[in-house]
C-alpha positions as CSV (number, residue, x, y, z in Angstrom):
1,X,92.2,99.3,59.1
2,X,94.0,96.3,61.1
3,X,92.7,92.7,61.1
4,X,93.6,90.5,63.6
5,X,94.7,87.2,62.6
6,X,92.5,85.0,65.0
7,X,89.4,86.9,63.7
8,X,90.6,85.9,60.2
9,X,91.4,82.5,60.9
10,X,88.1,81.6,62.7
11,X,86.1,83.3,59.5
12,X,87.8,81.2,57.2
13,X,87.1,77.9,59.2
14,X,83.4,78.8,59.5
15,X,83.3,79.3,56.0
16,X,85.3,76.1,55.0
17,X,82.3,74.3,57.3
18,X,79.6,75.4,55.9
19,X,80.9,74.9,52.0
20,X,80.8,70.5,52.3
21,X,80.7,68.7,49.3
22,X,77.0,67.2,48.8
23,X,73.8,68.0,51.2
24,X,71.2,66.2,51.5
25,X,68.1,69.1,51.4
26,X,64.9,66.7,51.6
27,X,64.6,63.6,53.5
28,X,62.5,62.0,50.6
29,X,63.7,61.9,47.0
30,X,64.9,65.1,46.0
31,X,68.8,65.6,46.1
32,X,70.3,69.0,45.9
33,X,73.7,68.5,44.9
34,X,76.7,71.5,45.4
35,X,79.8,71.1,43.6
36,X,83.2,72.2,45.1
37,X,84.4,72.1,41.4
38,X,81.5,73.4,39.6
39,X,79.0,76.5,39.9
40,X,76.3,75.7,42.6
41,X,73.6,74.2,40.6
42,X,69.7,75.6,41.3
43,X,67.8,74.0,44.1
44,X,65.0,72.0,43.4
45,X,67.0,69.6,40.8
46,X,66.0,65.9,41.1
47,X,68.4,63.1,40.3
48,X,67.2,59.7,38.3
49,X,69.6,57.4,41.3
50,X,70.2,58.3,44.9
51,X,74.1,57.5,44.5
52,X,76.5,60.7,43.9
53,X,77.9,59.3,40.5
54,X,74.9,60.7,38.4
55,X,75.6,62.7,35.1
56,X,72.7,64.6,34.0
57,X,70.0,66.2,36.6
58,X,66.5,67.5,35.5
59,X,65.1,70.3,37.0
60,X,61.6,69.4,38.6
61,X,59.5,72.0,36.8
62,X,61.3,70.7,33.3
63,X,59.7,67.3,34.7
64,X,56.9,68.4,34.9
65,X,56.7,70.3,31.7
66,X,57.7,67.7,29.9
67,X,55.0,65.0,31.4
68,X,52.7,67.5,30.7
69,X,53.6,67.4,26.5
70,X,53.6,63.7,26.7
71,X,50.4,63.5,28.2
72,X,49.1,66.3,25.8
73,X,50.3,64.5,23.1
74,X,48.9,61.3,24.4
75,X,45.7,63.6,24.8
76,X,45.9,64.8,20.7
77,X,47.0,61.2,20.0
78,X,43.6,59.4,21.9
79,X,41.8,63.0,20.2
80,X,42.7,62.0,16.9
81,X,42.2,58.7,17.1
82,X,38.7,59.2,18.4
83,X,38.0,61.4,15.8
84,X,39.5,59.2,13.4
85,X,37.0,56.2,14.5
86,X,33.8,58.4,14.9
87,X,35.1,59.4,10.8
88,X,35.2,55.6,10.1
89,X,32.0,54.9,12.2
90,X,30.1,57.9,10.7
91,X,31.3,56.5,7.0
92,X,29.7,53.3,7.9
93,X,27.0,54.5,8.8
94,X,26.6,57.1,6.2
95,X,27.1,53.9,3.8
96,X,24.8,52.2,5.5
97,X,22.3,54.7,5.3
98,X,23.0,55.1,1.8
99,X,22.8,51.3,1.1
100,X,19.6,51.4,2.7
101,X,18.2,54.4,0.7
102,X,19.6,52.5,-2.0
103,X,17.6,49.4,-1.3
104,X,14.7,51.0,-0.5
105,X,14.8,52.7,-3.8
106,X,15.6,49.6,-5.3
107,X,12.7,48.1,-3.8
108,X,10.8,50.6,-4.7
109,X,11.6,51.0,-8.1
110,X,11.2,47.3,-8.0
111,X,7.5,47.6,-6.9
112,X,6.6,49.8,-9.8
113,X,6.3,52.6,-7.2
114,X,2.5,51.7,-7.1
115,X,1.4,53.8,-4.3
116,X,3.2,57.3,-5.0
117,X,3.1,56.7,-8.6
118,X,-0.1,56.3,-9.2
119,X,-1.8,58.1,-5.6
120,X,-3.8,54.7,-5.2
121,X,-5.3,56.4,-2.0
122,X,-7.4,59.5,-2.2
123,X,-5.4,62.4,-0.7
124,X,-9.0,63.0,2.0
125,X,-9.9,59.9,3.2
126,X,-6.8,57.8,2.9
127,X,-8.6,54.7,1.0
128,X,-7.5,52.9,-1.5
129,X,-10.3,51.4,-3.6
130,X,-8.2,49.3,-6.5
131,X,-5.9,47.0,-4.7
132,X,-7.0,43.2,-4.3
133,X,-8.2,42.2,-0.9
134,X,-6.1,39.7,0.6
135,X,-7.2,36.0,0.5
136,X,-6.7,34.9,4.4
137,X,-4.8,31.5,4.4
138,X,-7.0,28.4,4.7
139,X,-4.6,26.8,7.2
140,X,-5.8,23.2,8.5
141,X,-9.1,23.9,6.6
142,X,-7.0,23.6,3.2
143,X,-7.9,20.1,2.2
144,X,-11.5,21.5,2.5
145,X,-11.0,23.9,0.2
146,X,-9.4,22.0,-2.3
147,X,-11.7,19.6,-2.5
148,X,-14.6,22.2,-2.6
149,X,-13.1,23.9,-5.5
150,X,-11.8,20.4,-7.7
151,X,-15.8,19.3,-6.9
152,X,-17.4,22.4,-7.6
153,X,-15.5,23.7,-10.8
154,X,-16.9,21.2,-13.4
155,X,-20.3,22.4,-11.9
156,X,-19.7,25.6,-12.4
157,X,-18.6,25.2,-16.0
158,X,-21.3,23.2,-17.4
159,X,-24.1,25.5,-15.9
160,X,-22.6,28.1,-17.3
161,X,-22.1,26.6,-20.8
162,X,-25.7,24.9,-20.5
163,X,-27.2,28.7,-19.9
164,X,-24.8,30.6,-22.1
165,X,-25.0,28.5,-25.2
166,X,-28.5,26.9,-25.0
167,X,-30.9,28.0,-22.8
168,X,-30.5,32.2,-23.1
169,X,-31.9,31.2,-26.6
170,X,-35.1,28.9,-25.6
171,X,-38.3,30.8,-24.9
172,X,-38.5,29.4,-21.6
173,X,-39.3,33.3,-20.2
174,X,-38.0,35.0,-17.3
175,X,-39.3,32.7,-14.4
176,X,-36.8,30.1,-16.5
177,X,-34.1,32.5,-17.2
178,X,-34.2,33.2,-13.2
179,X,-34.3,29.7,-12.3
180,X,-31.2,28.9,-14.1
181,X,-28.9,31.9,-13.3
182,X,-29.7,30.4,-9.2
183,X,-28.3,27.3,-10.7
184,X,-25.4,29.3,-11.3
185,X,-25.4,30.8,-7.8
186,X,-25.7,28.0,-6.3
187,X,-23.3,26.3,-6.9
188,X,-20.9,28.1,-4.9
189,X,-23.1,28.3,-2.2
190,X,-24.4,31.8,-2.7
191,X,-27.6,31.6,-1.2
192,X,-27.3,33.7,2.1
193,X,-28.5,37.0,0.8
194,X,-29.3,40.0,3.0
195,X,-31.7,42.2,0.9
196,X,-33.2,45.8,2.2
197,X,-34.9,48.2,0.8
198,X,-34.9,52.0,2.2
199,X,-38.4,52.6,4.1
200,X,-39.4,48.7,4.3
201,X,-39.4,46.9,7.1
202,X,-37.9,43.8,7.2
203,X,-40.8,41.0,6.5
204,X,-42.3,44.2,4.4
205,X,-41.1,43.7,1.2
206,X,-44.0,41.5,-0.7
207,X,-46.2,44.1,0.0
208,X,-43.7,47.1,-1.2
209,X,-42.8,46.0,-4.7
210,X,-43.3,49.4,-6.0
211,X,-40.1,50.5,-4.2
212,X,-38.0,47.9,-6.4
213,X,-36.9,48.6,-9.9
214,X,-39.2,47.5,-12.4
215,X,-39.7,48.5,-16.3
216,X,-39.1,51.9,-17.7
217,X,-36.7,52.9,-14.3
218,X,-32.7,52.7,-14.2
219,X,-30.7,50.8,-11.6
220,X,-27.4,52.6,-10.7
221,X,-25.4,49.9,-9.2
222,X,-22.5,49.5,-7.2
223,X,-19.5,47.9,-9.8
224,X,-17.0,45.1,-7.6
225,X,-17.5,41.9,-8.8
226,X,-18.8,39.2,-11.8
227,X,-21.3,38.5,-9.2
228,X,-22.8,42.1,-9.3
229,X,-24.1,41.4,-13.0
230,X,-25.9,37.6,-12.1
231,X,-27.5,38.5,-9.2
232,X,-29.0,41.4,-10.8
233,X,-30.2,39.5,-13.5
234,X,-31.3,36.8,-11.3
235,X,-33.8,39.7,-9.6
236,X,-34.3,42.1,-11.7
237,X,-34.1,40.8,-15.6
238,X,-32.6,44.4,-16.5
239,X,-30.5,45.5,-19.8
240,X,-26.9,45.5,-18.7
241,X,-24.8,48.8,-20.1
242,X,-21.1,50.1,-20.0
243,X,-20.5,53.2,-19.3
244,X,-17.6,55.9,-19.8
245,X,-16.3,59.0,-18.1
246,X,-16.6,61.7,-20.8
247,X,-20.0,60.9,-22.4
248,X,-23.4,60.5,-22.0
249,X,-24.4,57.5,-24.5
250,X,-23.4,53.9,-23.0
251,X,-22.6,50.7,-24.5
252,X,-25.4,47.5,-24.2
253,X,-24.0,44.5,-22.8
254,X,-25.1,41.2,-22.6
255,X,-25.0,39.3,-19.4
256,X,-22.3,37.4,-20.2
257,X,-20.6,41.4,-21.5
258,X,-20.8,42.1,-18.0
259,X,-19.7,39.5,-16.4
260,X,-16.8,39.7,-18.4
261,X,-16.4,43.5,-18.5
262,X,-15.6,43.0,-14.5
263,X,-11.9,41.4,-15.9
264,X,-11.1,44.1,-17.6
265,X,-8.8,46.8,-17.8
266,X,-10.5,50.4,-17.1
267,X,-11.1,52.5,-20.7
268,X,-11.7,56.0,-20.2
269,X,-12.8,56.1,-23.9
270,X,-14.9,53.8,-25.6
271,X,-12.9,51.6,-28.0
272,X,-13.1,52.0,-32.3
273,X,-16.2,51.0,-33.4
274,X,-18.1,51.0,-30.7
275,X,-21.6,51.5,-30.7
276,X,-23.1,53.8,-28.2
277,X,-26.9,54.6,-27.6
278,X,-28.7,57.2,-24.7
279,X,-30.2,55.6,-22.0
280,X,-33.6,57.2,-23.4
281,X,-33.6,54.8,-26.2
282,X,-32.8,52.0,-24.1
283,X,-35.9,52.3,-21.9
284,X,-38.0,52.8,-25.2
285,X,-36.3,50.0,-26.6
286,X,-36.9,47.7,-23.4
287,X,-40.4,49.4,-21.7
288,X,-40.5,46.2,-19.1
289,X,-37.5,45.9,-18.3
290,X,-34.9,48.3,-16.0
291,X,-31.8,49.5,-17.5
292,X,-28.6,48.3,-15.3
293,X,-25.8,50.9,-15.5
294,X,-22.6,51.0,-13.7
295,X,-21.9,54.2,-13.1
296,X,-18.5,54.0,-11.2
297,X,-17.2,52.9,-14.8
298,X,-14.9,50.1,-13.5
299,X,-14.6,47.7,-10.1
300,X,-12.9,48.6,-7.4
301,X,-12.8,46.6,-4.1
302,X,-15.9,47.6,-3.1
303,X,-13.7,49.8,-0.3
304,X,-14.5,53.6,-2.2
305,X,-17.2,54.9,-4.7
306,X,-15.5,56.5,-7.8
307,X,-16.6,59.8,-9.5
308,X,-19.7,58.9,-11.5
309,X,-20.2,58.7,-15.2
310,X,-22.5,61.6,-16.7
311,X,-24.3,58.8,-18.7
312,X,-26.8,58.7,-16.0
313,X,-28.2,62.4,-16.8
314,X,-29.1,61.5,-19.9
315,X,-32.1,59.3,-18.7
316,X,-35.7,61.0,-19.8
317,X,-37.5,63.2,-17.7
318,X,-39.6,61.4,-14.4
319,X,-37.3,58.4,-15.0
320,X,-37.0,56.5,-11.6
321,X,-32.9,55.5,-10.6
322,X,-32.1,53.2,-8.1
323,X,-29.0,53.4,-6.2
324,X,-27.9,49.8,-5.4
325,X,-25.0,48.7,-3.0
326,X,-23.6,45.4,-3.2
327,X,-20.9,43.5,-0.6
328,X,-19.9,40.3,-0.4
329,X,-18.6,38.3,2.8
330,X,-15.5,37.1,2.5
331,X,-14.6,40.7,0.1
332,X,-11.7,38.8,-2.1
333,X,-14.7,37.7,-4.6
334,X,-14.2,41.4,-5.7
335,X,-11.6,41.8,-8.8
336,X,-10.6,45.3,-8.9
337,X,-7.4,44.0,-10.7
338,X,-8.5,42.8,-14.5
339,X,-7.6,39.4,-15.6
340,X,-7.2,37.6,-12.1
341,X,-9.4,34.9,-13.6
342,X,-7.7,32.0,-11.2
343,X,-8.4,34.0,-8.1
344,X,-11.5,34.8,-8.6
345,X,-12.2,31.4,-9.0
346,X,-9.9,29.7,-6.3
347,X,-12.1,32.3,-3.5
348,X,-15.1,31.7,-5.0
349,X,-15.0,28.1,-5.0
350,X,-13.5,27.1,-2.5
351,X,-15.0,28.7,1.0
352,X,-18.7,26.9,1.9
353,X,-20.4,29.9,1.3
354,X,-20.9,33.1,0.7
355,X,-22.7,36.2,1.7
356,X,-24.0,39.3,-0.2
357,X,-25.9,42.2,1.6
358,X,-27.9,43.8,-0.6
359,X,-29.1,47.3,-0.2
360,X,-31.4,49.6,-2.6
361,X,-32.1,53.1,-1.8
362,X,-35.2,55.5,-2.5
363,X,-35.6,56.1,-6.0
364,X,-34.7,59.4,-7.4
365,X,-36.6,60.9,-10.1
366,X,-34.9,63.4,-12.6
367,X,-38.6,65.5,-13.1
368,X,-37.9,68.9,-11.8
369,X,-41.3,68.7,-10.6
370,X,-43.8,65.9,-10.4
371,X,-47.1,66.8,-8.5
372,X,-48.6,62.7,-8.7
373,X,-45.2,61.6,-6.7
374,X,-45.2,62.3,-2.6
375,X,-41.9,62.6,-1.2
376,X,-42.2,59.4,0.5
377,X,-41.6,57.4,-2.4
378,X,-39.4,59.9,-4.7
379,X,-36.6,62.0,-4.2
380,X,-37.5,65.2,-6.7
381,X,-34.2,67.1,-5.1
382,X,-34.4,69.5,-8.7
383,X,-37.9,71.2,-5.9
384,X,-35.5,72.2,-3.0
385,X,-31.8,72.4,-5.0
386,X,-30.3,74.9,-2.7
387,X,-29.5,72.2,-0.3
388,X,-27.0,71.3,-2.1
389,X,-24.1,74.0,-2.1
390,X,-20.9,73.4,-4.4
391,X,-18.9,71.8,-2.0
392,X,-21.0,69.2,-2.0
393,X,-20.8,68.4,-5.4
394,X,-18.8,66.0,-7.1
395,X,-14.7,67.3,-7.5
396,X,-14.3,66.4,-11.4
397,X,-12.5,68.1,-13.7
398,X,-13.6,71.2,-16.0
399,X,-13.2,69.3,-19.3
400,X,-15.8,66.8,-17.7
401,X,-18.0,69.1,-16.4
402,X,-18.3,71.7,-19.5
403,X,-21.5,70.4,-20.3
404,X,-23.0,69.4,-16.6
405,X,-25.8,71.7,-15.5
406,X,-26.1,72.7,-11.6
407,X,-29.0,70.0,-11.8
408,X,-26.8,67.5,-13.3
409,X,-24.4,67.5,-11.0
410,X,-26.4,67.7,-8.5
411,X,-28.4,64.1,-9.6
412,X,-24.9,62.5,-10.1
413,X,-24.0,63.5,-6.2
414,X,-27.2,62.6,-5.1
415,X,-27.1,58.7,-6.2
416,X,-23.3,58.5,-5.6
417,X,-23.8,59.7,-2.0
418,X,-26.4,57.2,-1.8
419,X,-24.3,54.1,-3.2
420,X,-21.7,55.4,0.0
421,X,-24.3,55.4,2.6
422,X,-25.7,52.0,1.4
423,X,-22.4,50.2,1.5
424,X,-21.1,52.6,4.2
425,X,-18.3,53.5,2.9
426,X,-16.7,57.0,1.0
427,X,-16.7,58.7,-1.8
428,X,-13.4,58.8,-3.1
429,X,-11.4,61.3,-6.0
430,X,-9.8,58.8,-8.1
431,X,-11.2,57.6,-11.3
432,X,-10.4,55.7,-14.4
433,X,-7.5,57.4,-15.7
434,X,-6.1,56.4,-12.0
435,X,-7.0,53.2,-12.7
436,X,-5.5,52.8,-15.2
437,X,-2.0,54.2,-14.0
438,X,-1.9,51.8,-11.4
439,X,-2.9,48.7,-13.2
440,X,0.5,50.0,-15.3
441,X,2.3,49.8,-12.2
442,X,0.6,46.6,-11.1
443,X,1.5,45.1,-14.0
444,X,5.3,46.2,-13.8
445,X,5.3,44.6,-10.4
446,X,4.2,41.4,-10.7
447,X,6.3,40.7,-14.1
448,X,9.8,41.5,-12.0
C-alpha cells in the first residue's frame, strides 16, 4: 500500500498541533496540565498555584477524601470530647448527688431519725400525737411577755408551796381546797373555760348535775397537760390514779403525783415496788368522791387518743365512767415531751390568758343490764353489743388482749371513741412503747 508524502506530512502537522504543552481545561480554578516529557496525567487534577512551576498535584476526589477524614476526625475529636465532658459533668453530678445523699443521711442520722425510727405518725391517719407544738414567736409583744412571766412566776410559786405544804393538810374541806387550787389557776390567767356536758343545754347545767361525775363513778380523762390534773381537782375533788398498758390494777396519785406524772417519761410497766390496787377498791375506799384515771397512759399533744389501758374494765358492775376531753388555747401548754419544765412554764406564763374547752360525754355504765337506768342518761352498750363488729374495736396486740372479753373491749372502744369525738380528733395506733422509742430519739437529737 503507497502513501503519499503530502498526506503524511499534513497528518503529522495536525497532530504536532493538537499535542501543545499545557491547556487550560476550566476557566475557573482547575488546571489540567499535559506533559510533552511525561505520561498525560488524569483530568480532573487541581494545582495548589495557578503558575506552571508546581511540583506535586492532588487529584480532586483525593481532596475530597481527605477533607472528609479531617472533618470525621474533627467529628470523633468534638464526639469525644463531648462525651468526655457529659463523663465529667455526670461525675459531678453523681458526686453531687451522693454528697447530698450523704448529707441528708448525715442529717438524718444527726436527727436521731425520729420520724422513721420510731413511726411517730400512725400509718392511717397520718398524726402525730408526741411531738411538742410549736411556741409561735412573740414578736413586738415580747417585752409583754417577759414581764408577764418575771411578775407572775413568784406568784405561781408561793401558791403552790402555800397549798402543797400547808393547806392540803388543814381541814378547811373541799369548798377551801377548791378555792385555793383557782388561786393556782389564776394566776396565769386561766379563767376562760368552755364547759359542756352531752344532752345539756347551754345555761342547763345547774339543773343537770346528775350528768356530772360525782362519788362512787370514774372519770376517764383526756392525758396532755399539768393542767389536766388541777382543774379536775378544782371541779370534781376526785382520787387521781396512774395507769399501765398490760394490767388492770392502777397506781393512786396524789395531786401533786399527777401533776408531776405529766413530766415524765412513758413506763409501760409499773416500776419495783410499786403498789397497785383495782379501781373497785378505790371507789370503796373513796364512796364520795370519783376516781380520775388516765387511761391513754401518758400525754401526748392532745392531737391523737392512744390505745387505752385495760385498767378501766376492772371497775365494779353499774359503775358510771365519764369520758372527758380537755384542750387548751394556745396548745404549747401541752408537754407530750417529759422534762420540758422551762417551757411549760415560759408558755404558761407568759401569754394574758388562756383557754380550756371542756367537754364531758354521757356516762357509760359497765351493768350488762340495768332496768332503773333509761337510755337517756346511760349508755348500757353490753344490751345491743352487736353493733359493734371487730373492726371497730381497738387494734392492740394479742399479748394485751389475752384476757379482754368481747365486752371488755368493746367498753374500752366505747369511751376512747368518745374522748375523740369530744376533742374531735382520732384515734390513733401508737402507744407507750412508741413513746418511749421516740423520746430515745428525741433525746439523741437535742444532745448533738
Amino acid at each position: 500500500m503507497m502513501f503519499k508524502p503530502a498526506v503524511l506530512l499534513t497528518a503529522l502537522a495536525v497532530l504536532a498541533a493538537a499535542l501543545p504543552a499545557d491547556v487550560k481545561r476550566d476557566s475557573g480554578s482547575t488546571l489540567v496540565k499535559y506533559s510533552t516529557d511525561q505520561n498525560i496525567e488524569e483530568p480532573g487534577t487541581l494545582t495548589g498555584e495557578v503558575d506552571h512551576d508546581f511540583k506535586e498535584t492532588i487529584p480532586v476526589w483525593d481532596l475530597g477524601a481527605k477533607r472528609d477524614e479531617e472533618s470525621g476526625e474533627v467529628g470523633d475529636l468534638a464526639k469525644r470530647k463531648e462525651t468526655d465532658t457529659e463523663g465529667v459533668d455526670g461525675l459531678a453530678k453523681r458526686t453531687e448527688e451522693a454528697g447530698d445523699v450523704g448529707d441528708l443521711a448525715k442529717r438524718k442520722e444527726e436527727s436521731g431519725d425520729v420520724a422513721s425510727a420510731t413511726s411517730q405518725d400512725d400509718s392511717g391517719s397520718g398524726i402525730a400525737p408526741f411531738f411538742p407544738v410549736p411556741t409561735q414567736p412573740s414578736g413586738y409583744v415580747l417585752p409583754l411577755h417577759v414581764f408577764l412571766f418575771c411578775f407572775r412566776l413568784p406568784l405561781l410559786i408561793f401558791v403552790c408551796l402555800s397549798y402543797f405544804l400547808v393547806l392540803q393538810f388543814l381541814p378547811i374541806g373541799s369548798l377551801g381546797k377548791k378555792a385555793s387550787l383557782w388561786c393556782i389557776l389564776g394566776v396565769p390567767s386561766l379563767w376562760w373555760i368552755d364547759l359542756q356536758v352531752d344532752g345539756v343545754k347551754r345555761g342547763h347545767l345547774a339543773s343537770q348535775r346528775s350528768r356530772l361525775p360525782s362519788g362512787n363513778s370514774i372519770i376517764a380523762s383526756s392525758f396532755t397537760s399539768p393542767i389536766d390534773a388541777v382543774y379536775l381537782a378544782a371541779i370534781f375533788d376526785p382520787i387521781f390514779t396512774a395507769s399501765y398498758p398490760d394490767t388492770r390494777k392502777v397506781e393512786q396519785l396524789s395531786l401533786l403525783g399527777a401533776i408531776l406524772r405529766s413530766f415524765e417519761a412513758p413506763e409501760a410497766a409499773p416500776p419495783a415496788g410499786t403498789r397497785l390496787v383495782e379501781l373497785s377498791e378505790l371507789l370503796e375506799k373513796y364512796p364520795s368522791r370519783p376516781i380520775a384515771v388516765f387511761a391513754e397512759c401518758t400525754t401526748t399533744n392532745g392531737r391523737g387518743i392512744l390505745p387505752l389501758s385495760r385498767s378501766l374494765v376492772s371497775a365494779p358492775p353499774r359503775t358510771k365512767i365519764y369520758p372527758i376531753s380537755l384542750r387548751y388555747t394556745e396548745p404549747d401548754v401541752t408537754t407530750p415531751v417529759p422534762g420540758c419544765y422551762i417551757a411549760f412554764l415560759w408558755n404558761l406564763l407568759s401569754r394574758p390568758t388562756h383557754f380550756i374547752r371542756v367537754r364531758v360525754a354521757e356516762h357509760v355504765s359497765t351493768s350488762s343490764k340495768s332496768p332503773s337506768e333509761g337510755r337517756s342518761t346511760a349508755n348500757n352498750f353490753f344490751d345491743d353489743e352487736e353493733e359493734y363488729s371487730s373492726s371497730n374495736l381497738l387494734d392492740t396486740s394479742p399479748s394485751t388482749t389475752s384476757e379482754l372479753t368481747k365486752e371488755d373491749k368493746a367498753l374500752l372502744d366505747h369511751v376512747g371513741e368518745s374522748l375523740a369525738r369530744l376533742g374531735r380528733v382520732k384515734r390513733v395506733g401508737l402507744g407507750v412503747k412508741e413513746k418511749a422509742d421516740f423520746v430515745r430519739a428525741w433525746n439523741r437529737h437535742r444532745r448533738r
